[in-house]
NULO-914225 format. One record per atom (N, C-alpha, C, CB): residue in three letters; x, y, z. Coordinates in steps of 0.2 Angstrom, whole numbers, plus 2048, in hexadecimal, padded with zeros to 3 digits. Atoms other than C-alpha are relative to their C-alpha. Glycine has a CB too. Layout:
- ALA; X; Y; Z
...
END
This chain:
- UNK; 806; 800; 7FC
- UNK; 84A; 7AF; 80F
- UNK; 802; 800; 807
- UNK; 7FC; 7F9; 7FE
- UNK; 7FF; 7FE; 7FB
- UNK; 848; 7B3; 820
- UNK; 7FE; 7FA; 805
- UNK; 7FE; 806; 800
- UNK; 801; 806; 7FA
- UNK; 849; 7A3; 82D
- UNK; 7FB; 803; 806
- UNK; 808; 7FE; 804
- UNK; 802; 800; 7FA
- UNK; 841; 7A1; 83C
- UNK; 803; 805; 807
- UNK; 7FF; 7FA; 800
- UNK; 7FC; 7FC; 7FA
- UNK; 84F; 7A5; 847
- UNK; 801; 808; 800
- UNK; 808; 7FE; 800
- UNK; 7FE; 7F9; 804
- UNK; 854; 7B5; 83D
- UNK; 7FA; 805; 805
- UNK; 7FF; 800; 7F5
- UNK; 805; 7FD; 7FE
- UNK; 841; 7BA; 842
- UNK; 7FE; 800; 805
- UNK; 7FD; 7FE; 7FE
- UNK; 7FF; 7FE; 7F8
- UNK; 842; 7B7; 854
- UNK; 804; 805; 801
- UNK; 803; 7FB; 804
- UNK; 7F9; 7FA; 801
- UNK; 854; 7C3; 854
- UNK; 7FC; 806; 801
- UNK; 805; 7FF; 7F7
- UNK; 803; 7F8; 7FE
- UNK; 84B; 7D1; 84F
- UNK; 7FB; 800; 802
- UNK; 7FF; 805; 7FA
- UNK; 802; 7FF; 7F9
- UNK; 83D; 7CE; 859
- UNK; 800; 802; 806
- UNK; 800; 7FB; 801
- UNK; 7FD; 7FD; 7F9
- UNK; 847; 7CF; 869
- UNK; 802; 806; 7FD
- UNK; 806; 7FC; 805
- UNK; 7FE; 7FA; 801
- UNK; 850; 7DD; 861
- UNK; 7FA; 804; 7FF
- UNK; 804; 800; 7FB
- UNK; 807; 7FC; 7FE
- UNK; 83D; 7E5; 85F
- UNK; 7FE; 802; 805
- UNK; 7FC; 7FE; 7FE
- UNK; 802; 800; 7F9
- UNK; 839; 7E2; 86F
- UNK; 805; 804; 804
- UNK; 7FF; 7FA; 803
- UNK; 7FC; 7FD; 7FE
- UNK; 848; 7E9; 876
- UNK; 801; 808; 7FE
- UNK; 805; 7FC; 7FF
- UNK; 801; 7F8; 802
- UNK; 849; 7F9; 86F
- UNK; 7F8; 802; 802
- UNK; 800; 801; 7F8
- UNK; 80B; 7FD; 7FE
- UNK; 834; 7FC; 871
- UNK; 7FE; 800; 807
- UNK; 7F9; 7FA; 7FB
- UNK; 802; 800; 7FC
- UNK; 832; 7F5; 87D
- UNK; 7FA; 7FA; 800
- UNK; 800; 805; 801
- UNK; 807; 805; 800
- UNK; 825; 7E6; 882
- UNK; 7F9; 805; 7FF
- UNK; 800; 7FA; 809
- UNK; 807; 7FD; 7FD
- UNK; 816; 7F3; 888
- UNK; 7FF; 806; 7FA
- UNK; 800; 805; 809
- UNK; 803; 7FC; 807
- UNK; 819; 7FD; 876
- UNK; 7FE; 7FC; 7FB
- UNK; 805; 804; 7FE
- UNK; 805; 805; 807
- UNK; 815; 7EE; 86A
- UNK; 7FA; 801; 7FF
- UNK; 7FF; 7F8; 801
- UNK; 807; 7FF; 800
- UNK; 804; 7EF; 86B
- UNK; 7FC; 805; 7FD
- UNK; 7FF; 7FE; 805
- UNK; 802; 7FC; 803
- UNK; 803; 800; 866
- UNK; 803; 802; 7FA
- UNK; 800; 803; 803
- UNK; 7FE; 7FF; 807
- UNK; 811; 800; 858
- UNK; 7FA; 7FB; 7FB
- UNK; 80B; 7FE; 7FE
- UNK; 802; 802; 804
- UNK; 806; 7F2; 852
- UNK; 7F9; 802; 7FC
- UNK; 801; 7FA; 803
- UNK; 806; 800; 804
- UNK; 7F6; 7FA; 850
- UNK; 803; 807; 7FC
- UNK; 7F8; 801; 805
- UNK; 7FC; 7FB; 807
- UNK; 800; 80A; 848
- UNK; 802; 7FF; 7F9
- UNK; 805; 803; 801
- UNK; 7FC; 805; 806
- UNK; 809; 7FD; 83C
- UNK; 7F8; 800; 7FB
- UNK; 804; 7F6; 804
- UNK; 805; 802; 804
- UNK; 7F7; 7F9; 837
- UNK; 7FA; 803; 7FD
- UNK; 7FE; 7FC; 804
- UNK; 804; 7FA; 803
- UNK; 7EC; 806; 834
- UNK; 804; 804; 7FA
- UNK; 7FE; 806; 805
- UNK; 7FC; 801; 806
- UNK; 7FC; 80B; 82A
- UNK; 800; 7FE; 7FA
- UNK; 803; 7FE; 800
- UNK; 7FE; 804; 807
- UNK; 7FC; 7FD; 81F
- UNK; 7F7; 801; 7FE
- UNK; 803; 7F5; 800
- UNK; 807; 7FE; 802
- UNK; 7E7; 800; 81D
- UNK; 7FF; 807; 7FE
- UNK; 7FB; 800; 805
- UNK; 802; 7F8; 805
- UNK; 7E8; 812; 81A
- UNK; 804; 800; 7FA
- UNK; 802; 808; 804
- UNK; 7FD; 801; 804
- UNK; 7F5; 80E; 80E
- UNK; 7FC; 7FC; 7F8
- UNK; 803; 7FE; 803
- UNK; 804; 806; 805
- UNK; 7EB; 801; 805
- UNK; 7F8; 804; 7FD
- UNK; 7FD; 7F7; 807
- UNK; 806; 7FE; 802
- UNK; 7DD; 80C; 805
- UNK; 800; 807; 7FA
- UNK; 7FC; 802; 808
- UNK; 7FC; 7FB; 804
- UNK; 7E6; 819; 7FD
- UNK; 801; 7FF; 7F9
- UNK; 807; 800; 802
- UNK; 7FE; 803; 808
- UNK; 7EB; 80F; 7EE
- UNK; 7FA; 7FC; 7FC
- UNK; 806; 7FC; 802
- UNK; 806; 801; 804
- UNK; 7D9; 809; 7EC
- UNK; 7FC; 807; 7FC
- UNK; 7FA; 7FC; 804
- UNK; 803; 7FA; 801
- UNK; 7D4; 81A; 7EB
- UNK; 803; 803; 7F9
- UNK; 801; 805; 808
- UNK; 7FB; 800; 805
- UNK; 7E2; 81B; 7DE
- UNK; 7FC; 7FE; 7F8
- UNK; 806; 7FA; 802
- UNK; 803; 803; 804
- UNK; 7DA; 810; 7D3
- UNK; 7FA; 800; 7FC
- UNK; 800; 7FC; 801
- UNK; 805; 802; 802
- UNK; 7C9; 813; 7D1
- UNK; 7FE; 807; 7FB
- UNK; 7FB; 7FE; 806
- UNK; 801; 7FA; 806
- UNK; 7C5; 81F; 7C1
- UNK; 7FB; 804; 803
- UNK; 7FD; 7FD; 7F8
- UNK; 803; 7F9; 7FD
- UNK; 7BE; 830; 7C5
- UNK; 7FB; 800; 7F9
- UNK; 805; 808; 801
- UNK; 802; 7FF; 806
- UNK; 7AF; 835; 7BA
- UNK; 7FE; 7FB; 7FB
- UNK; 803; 804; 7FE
- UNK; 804; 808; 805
- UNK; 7A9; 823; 7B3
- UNK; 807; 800; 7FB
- UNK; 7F5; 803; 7FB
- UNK; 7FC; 802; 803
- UNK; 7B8; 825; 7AA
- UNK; 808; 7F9; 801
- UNK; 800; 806; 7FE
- UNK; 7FB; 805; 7FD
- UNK; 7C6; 815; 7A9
- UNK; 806; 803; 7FE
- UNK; 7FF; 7FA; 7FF
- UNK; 7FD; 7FF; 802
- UNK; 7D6; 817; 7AC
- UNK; 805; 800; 7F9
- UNK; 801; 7FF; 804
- UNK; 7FE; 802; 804
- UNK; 7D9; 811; 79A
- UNK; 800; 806; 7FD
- UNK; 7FC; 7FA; 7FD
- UNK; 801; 7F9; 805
- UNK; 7D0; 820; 793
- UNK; 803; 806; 801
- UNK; 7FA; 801; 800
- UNK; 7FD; 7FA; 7FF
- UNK; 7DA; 82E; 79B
- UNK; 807; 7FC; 800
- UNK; 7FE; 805; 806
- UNK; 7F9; 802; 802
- UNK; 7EB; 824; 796
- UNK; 800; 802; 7F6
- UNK; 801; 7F7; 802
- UNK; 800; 7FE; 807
- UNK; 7E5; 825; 782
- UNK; 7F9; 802; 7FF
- UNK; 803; 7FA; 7FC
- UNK; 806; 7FD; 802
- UNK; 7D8; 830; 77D
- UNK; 7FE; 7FE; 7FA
- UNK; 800; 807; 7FF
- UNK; 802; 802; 807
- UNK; 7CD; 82D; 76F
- UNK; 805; 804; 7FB
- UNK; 7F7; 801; 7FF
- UNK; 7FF; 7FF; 804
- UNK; 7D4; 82F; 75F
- UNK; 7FD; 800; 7F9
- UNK; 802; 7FE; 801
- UNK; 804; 801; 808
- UNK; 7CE; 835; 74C
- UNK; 805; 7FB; 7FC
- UNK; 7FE; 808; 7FC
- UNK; 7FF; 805; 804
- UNK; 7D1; 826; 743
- UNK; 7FE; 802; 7F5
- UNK; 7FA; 7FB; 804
- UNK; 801; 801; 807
- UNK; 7C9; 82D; 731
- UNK; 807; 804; 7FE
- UNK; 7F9; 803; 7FD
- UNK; 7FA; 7FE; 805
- UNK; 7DA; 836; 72C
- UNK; 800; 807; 7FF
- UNK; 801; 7FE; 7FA
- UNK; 800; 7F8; 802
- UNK; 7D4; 848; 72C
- UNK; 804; 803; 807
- UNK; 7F8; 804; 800
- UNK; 801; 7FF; 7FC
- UNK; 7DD; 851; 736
- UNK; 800; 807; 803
- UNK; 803; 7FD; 801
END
């Protein structure tokens, strides 16, 4: 697990590289990121056509033995 100190460290080391007057903009890029992401992977999930992902994993099956 990652301490407090550890988390300052790369802090300055963020800041130092970026720069103070660029934070503020990686941070809203960082964040629409993780939302378009997220939005992505709801979009993932939701069954097309009223059907659930259950049902296009295993199709119905004839059960009487003819086949």
């Amino acid at each position: 697990m990652i301490g407090p100190t550890e988390l300052i460290i790369i802090l300055i080391i963020i800041i130092v590289v970026f720069g103070a007057s660029k934070l503020p903009q990686l941070g809203d890029a960082l964040g629409r990121s993780i939302r378009n992401f997220k939005s992505a992977m709801n979009e993932g999930q939701k069954p097309e056509g009223g059907e659930t992902p259950e049902n296009k994993k295993n199709p119905p099956t004839d059960k009487s033995g003819e086949a």
